[in-house]
Each structure stands twice: as C-alpha cells, then as structure tokens.
C-alpha positions as CSV (number, residue, x, y, z in Angstrom):
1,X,-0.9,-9.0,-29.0
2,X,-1.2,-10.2,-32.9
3,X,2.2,-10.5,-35.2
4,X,0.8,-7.4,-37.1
5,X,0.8,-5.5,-33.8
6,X,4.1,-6.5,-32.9
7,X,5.3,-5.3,-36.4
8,X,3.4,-2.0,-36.0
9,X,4.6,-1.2,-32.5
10,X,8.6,-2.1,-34.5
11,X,7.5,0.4,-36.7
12,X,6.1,2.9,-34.7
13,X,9.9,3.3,-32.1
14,X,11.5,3.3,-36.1
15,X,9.9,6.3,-36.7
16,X,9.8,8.3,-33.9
17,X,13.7,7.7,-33.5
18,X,13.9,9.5,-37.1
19,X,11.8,12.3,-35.7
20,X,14.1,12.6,-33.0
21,X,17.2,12.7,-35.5
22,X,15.2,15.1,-37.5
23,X,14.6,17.2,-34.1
24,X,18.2,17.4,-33.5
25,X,19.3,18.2,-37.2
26,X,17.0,21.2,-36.6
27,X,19.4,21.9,-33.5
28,X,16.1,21.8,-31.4
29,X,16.6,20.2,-27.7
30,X,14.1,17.0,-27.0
31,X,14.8,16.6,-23.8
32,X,15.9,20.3,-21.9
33,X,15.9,20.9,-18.2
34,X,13.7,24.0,-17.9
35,X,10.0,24.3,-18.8
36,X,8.0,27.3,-18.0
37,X,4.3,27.3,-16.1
38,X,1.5,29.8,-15.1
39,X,-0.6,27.1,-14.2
40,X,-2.0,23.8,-13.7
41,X,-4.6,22.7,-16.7
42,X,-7.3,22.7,-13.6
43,X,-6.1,26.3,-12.7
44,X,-7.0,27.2,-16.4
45,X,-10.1,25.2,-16.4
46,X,-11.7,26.7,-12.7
47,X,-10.1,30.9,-14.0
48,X,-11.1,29.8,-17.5
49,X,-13.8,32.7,-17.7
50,X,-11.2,35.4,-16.0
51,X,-8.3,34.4,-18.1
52,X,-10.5,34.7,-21.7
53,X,-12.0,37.9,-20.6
54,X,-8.2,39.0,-20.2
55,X,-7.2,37.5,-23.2
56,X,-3.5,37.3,-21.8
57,X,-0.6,34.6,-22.9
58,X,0.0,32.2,-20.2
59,X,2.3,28.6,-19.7
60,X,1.1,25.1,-19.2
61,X,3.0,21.8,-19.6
62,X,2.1,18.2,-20.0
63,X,1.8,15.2,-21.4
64,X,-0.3,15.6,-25.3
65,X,-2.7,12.8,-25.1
66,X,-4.4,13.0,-28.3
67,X,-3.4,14.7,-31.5
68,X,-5.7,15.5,-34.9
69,X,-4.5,17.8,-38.0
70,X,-7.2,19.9,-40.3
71,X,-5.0,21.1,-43.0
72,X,-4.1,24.4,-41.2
73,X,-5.5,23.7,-37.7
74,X,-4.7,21.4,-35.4
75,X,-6.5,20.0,-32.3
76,X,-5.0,18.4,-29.3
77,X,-5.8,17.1,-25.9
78,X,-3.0,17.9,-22.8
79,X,-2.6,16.9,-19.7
80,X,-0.8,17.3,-16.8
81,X,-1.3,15.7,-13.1
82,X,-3.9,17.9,-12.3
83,X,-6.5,17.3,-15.7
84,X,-6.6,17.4,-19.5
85,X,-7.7,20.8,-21.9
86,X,-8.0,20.7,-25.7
87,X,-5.2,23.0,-27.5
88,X,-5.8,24.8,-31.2
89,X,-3.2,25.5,-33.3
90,X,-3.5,27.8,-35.9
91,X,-0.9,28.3,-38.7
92,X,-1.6,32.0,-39.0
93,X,-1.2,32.0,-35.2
94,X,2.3,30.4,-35.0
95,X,3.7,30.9,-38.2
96,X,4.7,28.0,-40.9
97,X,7.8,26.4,-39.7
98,X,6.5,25.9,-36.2
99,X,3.3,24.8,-37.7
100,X,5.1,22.3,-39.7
101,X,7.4,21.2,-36.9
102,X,4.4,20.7,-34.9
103,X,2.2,18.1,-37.2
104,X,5.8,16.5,-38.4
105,X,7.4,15.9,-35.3
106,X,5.3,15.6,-32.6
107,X,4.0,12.2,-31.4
108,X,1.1,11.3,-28.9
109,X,2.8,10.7,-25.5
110,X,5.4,13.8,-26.2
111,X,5.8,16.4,-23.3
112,X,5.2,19.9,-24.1
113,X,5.3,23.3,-22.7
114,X,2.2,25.7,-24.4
115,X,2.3,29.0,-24.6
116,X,-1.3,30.4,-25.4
117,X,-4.7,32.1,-24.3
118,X,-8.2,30.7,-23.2
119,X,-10.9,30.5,-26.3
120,X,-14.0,28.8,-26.7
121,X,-14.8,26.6,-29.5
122,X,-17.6,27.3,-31.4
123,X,-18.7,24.3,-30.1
124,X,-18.5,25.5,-27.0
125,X,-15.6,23.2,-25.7
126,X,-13.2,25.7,-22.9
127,X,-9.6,25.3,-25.5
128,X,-6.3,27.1,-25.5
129,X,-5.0,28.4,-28.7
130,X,-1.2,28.0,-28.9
131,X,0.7,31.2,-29.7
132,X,3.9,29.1,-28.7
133,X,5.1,25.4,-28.3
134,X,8.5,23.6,-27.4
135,X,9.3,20.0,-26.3
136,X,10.0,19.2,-22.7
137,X,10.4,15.5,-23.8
138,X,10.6,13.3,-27.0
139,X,8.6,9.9,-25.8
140,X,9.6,7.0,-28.4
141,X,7.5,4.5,-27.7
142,X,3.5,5.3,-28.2
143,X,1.1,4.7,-25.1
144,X,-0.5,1.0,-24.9
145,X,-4.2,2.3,-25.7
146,X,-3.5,2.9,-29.4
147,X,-2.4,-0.3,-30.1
148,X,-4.2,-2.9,-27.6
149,X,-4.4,-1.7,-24.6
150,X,-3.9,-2.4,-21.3
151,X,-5.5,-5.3,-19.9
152,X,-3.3,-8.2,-18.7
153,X,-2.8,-8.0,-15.1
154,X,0.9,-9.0,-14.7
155,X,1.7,-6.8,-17.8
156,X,-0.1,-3.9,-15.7
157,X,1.9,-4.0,-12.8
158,X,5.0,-4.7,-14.5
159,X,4.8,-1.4,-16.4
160,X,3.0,0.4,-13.4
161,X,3.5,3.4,-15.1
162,X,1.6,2.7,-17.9
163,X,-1.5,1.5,-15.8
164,X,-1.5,4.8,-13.9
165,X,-1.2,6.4,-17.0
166,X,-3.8,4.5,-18.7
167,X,-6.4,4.2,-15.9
168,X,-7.4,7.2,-14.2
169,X,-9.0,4.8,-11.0
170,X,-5.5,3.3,-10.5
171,X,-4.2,7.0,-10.3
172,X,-6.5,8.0,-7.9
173,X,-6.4,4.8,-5.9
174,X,-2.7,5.8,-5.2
175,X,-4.3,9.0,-4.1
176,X,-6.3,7.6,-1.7
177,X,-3.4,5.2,-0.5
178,X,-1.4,8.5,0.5
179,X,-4.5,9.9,2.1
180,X,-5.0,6.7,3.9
181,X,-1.5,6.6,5.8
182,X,-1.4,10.3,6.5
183,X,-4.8,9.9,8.2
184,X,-3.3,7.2,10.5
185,X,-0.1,9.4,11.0
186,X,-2.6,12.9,11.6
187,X,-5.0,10.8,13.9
188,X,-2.2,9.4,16.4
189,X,-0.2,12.5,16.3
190,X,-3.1,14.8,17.0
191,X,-3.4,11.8,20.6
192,X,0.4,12.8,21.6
193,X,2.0,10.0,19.7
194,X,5.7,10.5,19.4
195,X,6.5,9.5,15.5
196,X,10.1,6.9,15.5
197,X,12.0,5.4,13.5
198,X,13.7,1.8,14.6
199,X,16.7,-0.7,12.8
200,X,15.1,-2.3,9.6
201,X,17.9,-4.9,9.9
202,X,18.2,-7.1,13.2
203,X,20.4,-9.6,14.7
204,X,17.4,-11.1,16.2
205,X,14.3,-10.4,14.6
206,X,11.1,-10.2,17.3
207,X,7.9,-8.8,17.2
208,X,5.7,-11.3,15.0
209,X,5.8,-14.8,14.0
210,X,7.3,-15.3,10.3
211,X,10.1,-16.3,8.6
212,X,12.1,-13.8,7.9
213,X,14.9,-12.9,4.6
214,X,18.2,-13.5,5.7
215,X,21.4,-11.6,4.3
216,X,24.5,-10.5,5.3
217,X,26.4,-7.4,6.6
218,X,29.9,-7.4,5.0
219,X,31.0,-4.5,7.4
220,X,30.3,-6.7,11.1
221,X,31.0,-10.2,8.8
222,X,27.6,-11.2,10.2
223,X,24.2,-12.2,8.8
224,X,21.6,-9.7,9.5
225,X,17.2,-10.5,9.7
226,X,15.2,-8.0,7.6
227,X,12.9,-6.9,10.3
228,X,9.6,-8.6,10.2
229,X,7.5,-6.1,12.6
230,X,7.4,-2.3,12.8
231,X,10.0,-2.3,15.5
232,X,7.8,-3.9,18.1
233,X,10.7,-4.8,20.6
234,X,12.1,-2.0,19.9
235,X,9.7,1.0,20.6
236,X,8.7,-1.1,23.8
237,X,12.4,-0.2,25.0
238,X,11.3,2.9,24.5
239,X,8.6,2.5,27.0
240,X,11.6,1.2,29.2
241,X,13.1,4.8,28.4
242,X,10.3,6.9,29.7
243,X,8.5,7.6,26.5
244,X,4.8,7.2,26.9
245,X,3.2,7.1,23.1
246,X,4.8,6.1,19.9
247,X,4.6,4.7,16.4
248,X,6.0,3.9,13.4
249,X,5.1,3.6,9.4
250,X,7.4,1.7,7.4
251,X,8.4,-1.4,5.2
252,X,8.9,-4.5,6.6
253,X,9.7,-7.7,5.4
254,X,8.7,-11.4,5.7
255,X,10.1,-14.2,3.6
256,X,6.6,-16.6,3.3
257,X,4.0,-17.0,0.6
258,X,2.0,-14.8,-1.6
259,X,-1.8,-14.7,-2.1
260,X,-4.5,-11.6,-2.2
261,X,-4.1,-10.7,1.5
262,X,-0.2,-11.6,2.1
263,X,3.1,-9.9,0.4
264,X,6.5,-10.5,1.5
265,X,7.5,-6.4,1.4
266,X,4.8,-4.1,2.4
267,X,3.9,-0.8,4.6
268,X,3.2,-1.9,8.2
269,X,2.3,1.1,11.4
270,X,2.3,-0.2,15.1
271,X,1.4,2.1,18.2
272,X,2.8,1.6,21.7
273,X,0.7,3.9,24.3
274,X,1.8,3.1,28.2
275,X,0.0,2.9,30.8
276,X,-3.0,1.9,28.6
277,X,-4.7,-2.1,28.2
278,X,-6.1,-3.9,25.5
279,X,-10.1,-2.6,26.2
280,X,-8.4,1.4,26.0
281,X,-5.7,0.2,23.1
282,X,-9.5,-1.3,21.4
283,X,-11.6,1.8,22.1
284,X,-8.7,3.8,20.1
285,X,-8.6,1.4,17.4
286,X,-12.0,1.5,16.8
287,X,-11.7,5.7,17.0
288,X,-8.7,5.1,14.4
289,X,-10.6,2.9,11.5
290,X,-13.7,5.3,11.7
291,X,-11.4,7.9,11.5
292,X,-8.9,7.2,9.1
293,X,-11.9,5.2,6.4
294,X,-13.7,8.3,6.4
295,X,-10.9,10.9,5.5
296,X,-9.6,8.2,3.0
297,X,-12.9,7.3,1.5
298,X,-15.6,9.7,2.7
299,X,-18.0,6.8,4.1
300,X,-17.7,4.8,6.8
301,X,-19.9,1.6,4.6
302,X,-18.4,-0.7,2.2
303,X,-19.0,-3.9,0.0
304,X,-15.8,-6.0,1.0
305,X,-16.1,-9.5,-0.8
306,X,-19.2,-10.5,-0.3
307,X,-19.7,-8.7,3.1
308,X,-21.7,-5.8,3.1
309,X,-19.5,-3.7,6.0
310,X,-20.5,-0.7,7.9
311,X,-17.5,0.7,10.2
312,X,-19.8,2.8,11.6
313,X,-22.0,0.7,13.9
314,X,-21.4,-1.0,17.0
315,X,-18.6,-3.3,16.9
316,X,-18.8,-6.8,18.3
317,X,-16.8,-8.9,20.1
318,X,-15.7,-12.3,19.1
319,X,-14.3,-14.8,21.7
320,X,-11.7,-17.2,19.9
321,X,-12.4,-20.4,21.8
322,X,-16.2,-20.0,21.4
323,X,-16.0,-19.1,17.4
324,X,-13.7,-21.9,16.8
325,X,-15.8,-24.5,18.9
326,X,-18.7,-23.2,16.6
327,X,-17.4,-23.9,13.4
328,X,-15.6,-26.8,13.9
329,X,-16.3,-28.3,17.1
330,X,-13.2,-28.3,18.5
331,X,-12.4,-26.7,21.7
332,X,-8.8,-25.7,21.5
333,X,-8.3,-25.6,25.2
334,X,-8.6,-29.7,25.5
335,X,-7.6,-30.6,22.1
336,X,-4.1,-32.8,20.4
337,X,-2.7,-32.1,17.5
338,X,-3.6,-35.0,15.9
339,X,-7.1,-34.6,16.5
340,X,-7.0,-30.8,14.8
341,X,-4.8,-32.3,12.2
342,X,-8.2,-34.6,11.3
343,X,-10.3,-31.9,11.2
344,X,-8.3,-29.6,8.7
345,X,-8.1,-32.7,7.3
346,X,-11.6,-33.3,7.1
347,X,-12.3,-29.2,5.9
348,X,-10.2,-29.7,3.1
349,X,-8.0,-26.8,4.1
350,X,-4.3,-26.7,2.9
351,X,-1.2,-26.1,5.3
352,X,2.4,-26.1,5.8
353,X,3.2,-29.8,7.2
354,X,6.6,-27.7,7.7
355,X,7.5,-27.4,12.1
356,X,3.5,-28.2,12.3
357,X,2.8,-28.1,16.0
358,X,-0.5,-27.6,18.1
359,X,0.0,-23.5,17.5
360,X,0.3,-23.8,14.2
361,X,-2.4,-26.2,14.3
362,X,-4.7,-23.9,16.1
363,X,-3.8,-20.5,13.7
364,X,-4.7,-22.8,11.0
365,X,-8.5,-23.8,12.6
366,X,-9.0,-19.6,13.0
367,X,-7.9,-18.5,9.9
368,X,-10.8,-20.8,8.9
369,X,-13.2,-19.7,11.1
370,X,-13.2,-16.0,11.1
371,X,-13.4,-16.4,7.7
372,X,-17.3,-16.6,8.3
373,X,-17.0,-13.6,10.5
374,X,-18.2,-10.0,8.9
375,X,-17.5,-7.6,11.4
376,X,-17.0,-5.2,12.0
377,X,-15.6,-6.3,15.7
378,X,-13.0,-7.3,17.7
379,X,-11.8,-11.4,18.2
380,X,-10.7,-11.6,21.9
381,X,-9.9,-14.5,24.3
382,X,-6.7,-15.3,22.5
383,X,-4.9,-18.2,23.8
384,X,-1.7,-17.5,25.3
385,X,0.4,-20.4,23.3
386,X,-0.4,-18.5,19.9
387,X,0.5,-15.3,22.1
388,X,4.1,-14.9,23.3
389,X,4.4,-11.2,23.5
390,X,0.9,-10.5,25.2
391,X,-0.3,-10.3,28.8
392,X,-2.2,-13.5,30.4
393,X,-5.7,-12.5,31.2
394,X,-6.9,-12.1,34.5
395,X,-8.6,-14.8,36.4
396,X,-7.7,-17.6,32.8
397,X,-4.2,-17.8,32.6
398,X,-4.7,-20.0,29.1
399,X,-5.9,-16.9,27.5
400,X,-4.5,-13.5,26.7
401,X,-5.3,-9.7,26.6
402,X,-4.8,-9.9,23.1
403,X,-7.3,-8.4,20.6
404,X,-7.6,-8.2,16.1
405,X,-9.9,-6.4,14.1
406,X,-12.7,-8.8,12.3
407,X,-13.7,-7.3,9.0
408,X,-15.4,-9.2,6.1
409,X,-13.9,-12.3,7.2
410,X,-9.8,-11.7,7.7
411,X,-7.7,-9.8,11.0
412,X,-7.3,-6.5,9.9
413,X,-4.9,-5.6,12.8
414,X,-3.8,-7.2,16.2
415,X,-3.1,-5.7,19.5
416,X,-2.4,-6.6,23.1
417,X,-1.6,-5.4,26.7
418,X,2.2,-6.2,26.0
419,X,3.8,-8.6,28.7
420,X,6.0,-6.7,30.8
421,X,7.0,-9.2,33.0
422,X,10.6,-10.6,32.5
423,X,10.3,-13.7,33.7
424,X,7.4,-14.9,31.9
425,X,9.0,-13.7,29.0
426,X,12.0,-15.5,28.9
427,X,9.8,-18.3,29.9
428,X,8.3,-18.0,26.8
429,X,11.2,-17.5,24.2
430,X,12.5,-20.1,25.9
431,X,9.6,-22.3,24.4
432,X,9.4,-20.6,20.7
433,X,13.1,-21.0,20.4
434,X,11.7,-25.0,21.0
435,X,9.8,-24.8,18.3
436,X,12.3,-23.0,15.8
437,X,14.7,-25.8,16.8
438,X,12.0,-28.5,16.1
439,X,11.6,-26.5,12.4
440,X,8.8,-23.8,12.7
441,X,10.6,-21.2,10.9
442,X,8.0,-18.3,12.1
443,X,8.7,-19.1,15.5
444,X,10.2,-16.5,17.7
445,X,14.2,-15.8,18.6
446,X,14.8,-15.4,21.9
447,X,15.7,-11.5,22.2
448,X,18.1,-11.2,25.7
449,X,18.5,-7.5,25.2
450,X,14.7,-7.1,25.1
451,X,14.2,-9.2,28.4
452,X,17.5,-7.4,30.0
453,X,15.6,-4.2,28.9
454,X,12.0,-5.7,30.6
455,X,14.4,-6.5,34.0
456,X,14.9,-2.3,34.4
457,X,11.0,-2.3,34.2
458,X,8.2,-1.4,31.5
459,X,5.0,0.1,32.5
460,X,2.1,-1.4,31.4
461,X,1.4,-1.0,28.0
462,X,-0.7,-1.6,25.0
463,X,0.5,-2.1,21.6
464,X,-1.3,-2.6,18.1
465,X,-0.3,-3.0,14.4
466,X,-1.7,-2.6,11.0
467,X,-0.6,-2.9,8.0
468,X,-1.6,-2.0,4.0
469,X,-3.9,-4.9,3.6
470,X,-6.3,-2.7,5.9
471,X,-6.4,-0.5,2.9
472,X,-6.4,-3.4,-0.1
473,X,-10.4,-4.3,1.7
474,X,-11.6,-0.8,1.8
475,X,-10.5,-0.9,-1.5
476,X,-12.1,-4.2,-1.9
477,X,-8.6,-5.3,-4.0
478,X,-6.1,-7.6,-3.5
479,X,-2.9,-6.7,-1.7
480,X,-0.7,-6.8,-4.6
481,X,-2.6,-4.4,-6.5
482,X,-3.3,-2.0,-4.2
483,X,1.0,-1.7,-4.0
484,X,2.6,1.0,-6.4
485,X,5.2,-0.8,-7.5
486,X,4.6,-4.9,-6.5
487,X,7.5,-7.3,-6.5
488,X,7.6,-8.7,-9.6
489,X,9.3,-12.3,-11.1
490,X,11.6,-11.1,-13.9
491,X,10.9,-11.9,-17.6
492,X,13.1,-15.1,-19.0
C-alpha cells in the first residue's frame, strides 16, 4: 500500500466517524438490536416472478456492497449470506429527508434492513425498489477492494474476515470444510458409531508420537499435556468398558513445526470399532474417503500437486520395507543408524539432529519415499519399532498390523489392529520412555492407567485417525489456509 493510500484510508475512518456523529445528532440508532426479514436475497431472486406479480412490500437485510447516486435515484448492490440483488431508490418513492439521509450517510460496507417490492429494470436486471430503509450497522472502515485489495497472504488470514468477505471461493471453501466433517460424522454414525467426547488436557499424553504444549493447572498445582491425539487411549478404555464403536472430532494440539501439511492446533477424528482388524478397519476407510470426497466435493477425481488422483479406483497396497528398499536401497530391517544417517545425508534431506535414533531415522527415509507414491492406496508392513500402539503381525513379529492412506505422495490417515496385550505394552513404553529420557521429545509416556485398563481385558480392536490435512489435498491447499482462523504471530 502507497503513502497516498494510507492517507486516503486516514481519511476515509475521518469521515465516516462524522457520519456517524451526524447519524446520532439525527437521534437515529447505528447499531440497534432488531432487524426485520421476509426473506433471504436468494428467496427473492428464485420467487422473484411471484413476488412482482404481487407487487407486495417485503424485508431483506444485508451488507450494501456497492453504492451509485443519479441525482434523484439511486442504485445499490446488497447482500446477505445467501446472494447479492441490486436496490432502487427513488426520491418520490421515499420522500426527501430519507432520500437525503440515504446518499449522505450511508457508506459501502454499512448493514441495512430494506423495505421494498420486486421490479425489473428496464434493462432487464431482477431489482428491489426501496419503499423503506434503516441501518442495522454503521461500518467505519471501507472494505479492502476499493482501495487495494486483498492480496498478501499473511494480511488475508490475519483479517480472515475480510478474505471471506472479499473472495467468494474462500467462503465457500469454508462451506465445503463443514460439509466435509459432517460427512465423516453422518458416514460412521449411520455404521453404529457411538459419537464421544474425551479430556483435551492429560497428565500423560498417549496416542501419537509428538511433542506436546505444556501448561499448568492452578486448581491440582500440576502441569497438564494438551492432548496430542483424539483421545486414542482413551476411547480404547472404552472398548475395556464394553462399548463396541466410537469416535471423536475435535482439536488437538502438538507443539512441533509448521509447513503446508503440519499445524500445531487443528481438527483431528479417530474411530475405534472392536472386534474388527486392520484389513476390515481398511475396507471402511476406503468406504469413508469415497464417501465423504463425494458428498464434500461431488467427484471422487482430483489434481493434488502434481498427482492426478482418482479415489475411485482400486486402491493399492504399498509395503514399507519394500518402497523404502526401492528408493533408497536401504532395507530397514538390517540397517544402523549411522548408515541411514549417510543416506539422508546423501538425499539432501533436512532433520531434527534433536533425540535422533534408528526410529526417527527410519520415519525420516519414509516421509521421503512415499513422497513418490500417488495413490490412491494403503502403505502396510509397518515395522513394529515406529509402532508402539499397534499389533505385531502374524508370522513377522518385526512388522505390524498397522496401515495409512497414500495419496499424491503424503499419509492421509493411519490405522492399526490396536495391541491389546498388556504385557507387550508395557514392554513397549518401557522402551519410548528410553528414548524420551535419551531426548526424543515425540516419544511416548508410559500411560500405567491405560495398561492397568488393558490387564481387565480389551477385545480386539481396530483403530484409525484423520485429520484436516485430508481436506487441505482435496482442496489441493495448504493446511494453514484451508483453517478459518490460523494461528497467527502478532504484529510488532
């Protein structure tokens, strides 16, 4: 933005503040509680023909949007959430003083309720000549298209408001957000899946590994975890307690870095079904994305990237030892540290030298890999030391039940037949909590009232999470943008 703009945008708060003065020397309210409407604008616009044949006064309300004076006729644009409609006003129609009042004191931006009836233009444009007018509310500062609009992306999502204002696609992306989670929430409830609610803050925080935001509770004198799964341990107590499906959508929390696909405060959902394995807990996933893409989106294709992705064919599956050993050579099963260490090294790719240890190590040689991976399809074969909540497969003890969602490249998801046995467990806490105390901060805390909970016995079970960044591909956006109202540093 130019000097001259700054000056004019000055200006332009100046003088609406002395049309606000003058509004209230006029004992006129600017900003009252009660507004009166008949309809939405669209309501008008689909009856449009009814309501002109009938010729009958009617309300709207909403936002003016544009605003041009003729000598004695005026012609507006209004809109509310549902669409915009031109307005006429006529000074024979609503006398001189409210005339005046109108073209003095009103400002682009201002809400208004209309009182009017349906004409057409002799131009043939569907308009609404105003028999009536008040203010709803006075807005003193103008909207950012008249000046310069609304391009710079941190500007944008500081003043979200504006950039839904502004940009009909953001609006509607947030539409299709909405739709996207109450598809997940209609497709699991519709299976029998019992909707929960679990602690967002934990004395031990389980269920993923991540660092997690620390704080304290003044009430206990005791520092508190902001949880970093969707209650994972804690819905599979309630498998302990006899219920058989469940899941939750909510916010959870995880105190590591930002980039397109990773945010530190998001919307996460996570399933538990019992008596169901990883190969049923994948057949529902699939159901689920097919499901849910297509009531969000109306297509089951997409360009993600530079992936051209069709959730509608046959999904693969993707064995993690075997991609890995493709890409890089490596075969993480009869592999050192050091000798991953040289080939991150050697692939130019960047990590935390932070508690770096051979799981870390091996997370770091996948994210790479699947990377070259378009999906649609399943990665399976996970190794059980990147694995401490899921079941040992059958037959490789080295590898786990576990299973994630492959699509244009990143894990959109990951599931597994949850370990129900206590002992192995404990076993493996035992060895996370080595590596927290060795300084891997996303490490695991050993949970003792979730293995006492597994000693009274959990059915077999199968659990799977996604969260928002499922949505931020389909929308082919980055995770940050696709959030209402994204964390944001604070101005100096």
């Amino acid at each position: 933005m130019t000097e001259k703009q700054v000056l004019n945008l000055s200006d332009e708060y100046e003088i609406r503040i002395k049309r606000l003065e003058k509004i209230r020397e006029l004992e006129i309210d600017p900003y009252p509680a009660k507004a009166q409407r008949d309809y939405y604008i669209k309501d008008v616009i689909d009856k449009f023909d009814d309501l002109e044949k009938k010729s009958s006064k009617f309300f709207i309300v909403g936002r003016l949007r544009s605003n041009r004076s003729h000598g004695n006729l005026t012609f507006a644009q209004i809109q509310d959430d549902s669409e915009m409609i031109q307005i006429a006003l006529s000074k024979k129609e609503i006398g001189d003083e409210k005339y005046k009042q109108f073209v003095n004191l009103v400002d682009v931006g201002d809400f208004l309720e209309i009182q009017g009836n349906c004409f057409t233009t002799h131009k043939g444009e569907k308009s609404i000549m105003v028999s009536d007018w008040k203010f709803l509310s006075k807005a003193l500062r103008p909207l950012p298209e008249k000046w310069h609009g609304f391009k710079d992306e941190e500007e944008r999502l500081r003043k979200r408001y504006l950039d839904i204002l502004c940009n009909p696609e953001i609006k509607d992306m947030f539409v299709k957000r909405s739709k996207f989670w109450n598809a997940i929430r209609k497709f699991l409830l519709d299976r029998g899946f019992l909707e929960v609610e679990t602690p967002a803050l934990e004395v031990t925080t389980g269920g993923a590994d991540a660092r997690p935001f620390v704080t304290h509770h003044n009430a206990l004198d005791i520092d508190v975890y902001l949880r970093i799964s969707m209650g994972e341990l804690w819905q599979k107590q309630l498998m302990v307690a006899g219920y058989d499906k469940t899941f939750e959508i909510g916010r959870q929390f995880r105190n590591e870095g930002m980039d397109a696909e990773h945010l530190q405060d998001y919307t996460q959902m996570e399933f538990y079904w019992a008596y169901a394995d990883y190969e049923k807990g994948m057949e529902l996933v699939e159901e689920m994305y097919k499901y849910v893409a297509q009531e969000t989106f109306g297509t089951l294709k997409f360009k993600i990237k530079d992936f051209d992705i069709d959730l509608g064919k046959k999904w693969e599956r993707y064995d993690y030892r075997e991609i890995i050993m493709k890409y890089t050579g490596i075969d993480i099963l009869n592999t050192e540290k050091q000798q991953i260490k040289e080939k991150l090294q050697e692939l130019k790719i960047e990590y935390d030298t932070k508690g770096f240890n051979i799981t870390r190590a091996i997370d770091n040689l996948l994210k790479y890999c699947r990377r070259q991976i378009a999906g649609p399809g399943f990665l399976i074969n996970v190794p059980e030391i990147v694995s401490p909540l899921a079941k040992k497969l059958n037959g490789n003890p080295e590898l786990t039940q576990r299973f994630q969602p492959i699509i244009a490249g990143s894990e959109l998801g990951n599931g597994y037949s949850e370990l129900n046995d206590p002992i192995d467990q404990a076993q493996r806490f035992q060895r996370q909590e080595k590596l927290r105390n060795e300084g891997d901060d996303e490490a695991q805390m050993y949970d003792h009232d979730f293995v006492e909970a597994l000693e009274h016995g959990m059915p077999p079970t199968c659990g799977f999470g996604l969260s928002e960044r499922v949505f931020a591909f389909l929308m082919n956006k980055s995770a940050r943008e696709c959030q209402i109202f994204p964390l944001m540093k604070p101005k100096d």
